[in-house]
N, C-alpha and C positions, 0 to 999 in steps of 0.2 A: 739264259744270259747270252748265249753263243748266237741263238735264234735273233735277239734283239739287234747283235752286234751287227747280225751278217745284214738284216733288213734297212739297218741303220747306213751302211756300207753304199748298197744298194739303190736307196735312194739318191746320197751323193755318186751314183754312176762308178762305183769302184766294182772290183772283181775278186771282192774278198771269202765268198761264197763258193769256189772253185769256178773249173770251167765243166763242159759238157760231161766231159769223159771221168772227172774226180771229184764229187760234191762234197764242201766242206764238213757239211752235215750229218752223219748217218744216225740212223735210230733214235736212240735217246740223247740227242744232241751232245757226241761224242765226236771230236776232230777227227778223219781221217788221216790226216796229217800233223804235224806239231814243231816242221823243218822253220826255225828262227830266220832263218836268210828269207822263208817267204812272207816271212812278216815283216822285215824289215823294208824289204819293195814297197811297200803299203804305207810307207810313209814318206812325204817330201815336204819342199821347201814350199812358204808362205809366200802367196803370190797376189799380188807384189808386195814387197818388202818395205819394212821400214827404213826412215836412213838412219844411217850409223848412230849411235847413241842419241837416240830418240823416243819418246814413250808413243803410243797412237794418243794420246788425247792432248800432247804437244805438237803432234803432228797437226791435229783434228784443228786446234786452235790455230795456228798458224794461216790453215787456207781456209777458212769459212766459207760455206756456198753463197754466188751471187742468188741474191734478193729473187723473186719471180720480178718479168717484165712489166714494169708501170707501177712500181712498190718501191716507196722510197722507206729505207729502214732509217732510223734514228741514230747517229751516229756521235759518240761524246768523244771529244777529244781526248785521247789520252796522255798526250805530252804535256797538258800543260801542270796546272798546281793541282795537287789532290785535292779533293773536296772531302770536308771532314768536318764536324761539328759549329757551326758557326758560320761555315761559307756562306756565300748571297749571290746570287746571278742567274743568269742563261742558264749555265752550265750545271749548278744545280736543278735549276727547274727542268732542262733535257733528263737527268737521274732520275729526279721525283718521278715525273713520266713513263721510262725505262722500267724504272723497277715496279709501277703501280702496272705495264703492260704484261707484265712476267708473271703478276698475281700476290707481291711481295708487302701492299698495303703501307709507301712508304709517308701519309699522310694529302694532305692537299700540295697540286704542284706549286708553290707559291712561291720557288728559288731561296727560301733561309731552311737551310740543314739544320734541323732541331734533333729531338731525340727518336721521333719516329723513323725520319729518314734515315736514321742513322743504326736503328734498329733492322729496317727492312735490307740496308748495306751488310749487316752481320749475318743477316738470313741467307744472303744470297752468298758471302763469301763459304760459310757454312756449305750450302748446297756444291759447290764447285772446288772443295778441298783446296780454299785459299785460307788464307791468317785472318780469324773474323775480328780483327782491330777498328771494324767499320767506318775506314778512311776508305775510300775509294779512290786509290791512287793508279798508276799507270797499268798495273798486270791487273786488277780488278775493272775495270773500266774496259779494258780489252777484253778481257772476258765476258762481260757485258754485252757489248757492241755484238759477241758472235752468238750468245743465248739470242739476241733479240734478230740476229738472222737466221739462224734455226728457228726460230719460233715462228717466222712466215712462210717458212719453206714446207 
């Protein structure tokens, strides 16, 4: 175990193995040493940090990566009306597309929200630990919009 630790160390470039003169190592992988203060050097702060009362995958969502150059991603509005069972438009037909690009089989793009599209919106709220009410309203649709720029990137 100790051997693993020290290699594991090692490769992220620490000096957890001793130095020249003191190897942490001897014999039958027994510590040389066992002083807590040098163990606690051994550990520091995450770099770089998150901000204040923030999770990383709120972080992660807030700045999505630009698109590669000459990639135009798909992009659904998210302020306006949810689209939810019954809807008709553009705006479904950009979804239907979305979600059938992600793999989620939400029927043919043909802009009316039936029960497919509205299924493959429960899939995908599922998949990104949102409420699968299969409305795809403003935090769903954001979420959206940044799968489908991961997903060029």
């Amino acid at each position: 175990m100790a051997f693993a630790l020290c290699s594991f160390m090692l490769v992220l470039g620490l000096s957890a193995c001793g130095g020249d003169d003191e190897p942490f190592l001897i014999g039958n992988d027994t510590p040389a040493t066992s002083d807590p203060a040098e163990e606690d050097e051994l550990i520091g702060p995450i770099d770089p940090p998150l901000p204040p009362s923030s999770s990383e995958t709120e972080f992660a969502l807030r700045d999505p990566p630009p698109p590669p150059p000459g990639v135009t991603v798909l992009q659904i509005d998210p302020d306006g009306e949810p689209l939810r069972s019954g809807s008709r438009g553009t705006r479904v037909e950009q979804l239907q597309r979305a979600l059938a690009s992600l793999g989620l089989n939400p029927g043919a793009a043909d802009g009316v929200f039936g029960a497919k599209t509205e299924g493959a919106v429960q899939r995908f709220q599922r998949q990104n630990g949102l409420v699968d009410d299969g409305v795809a309203g403003p935090r769903t649709l954001r979420t959206l919009n940044n799968a489908l720029a991961a997903s060029i990137g």
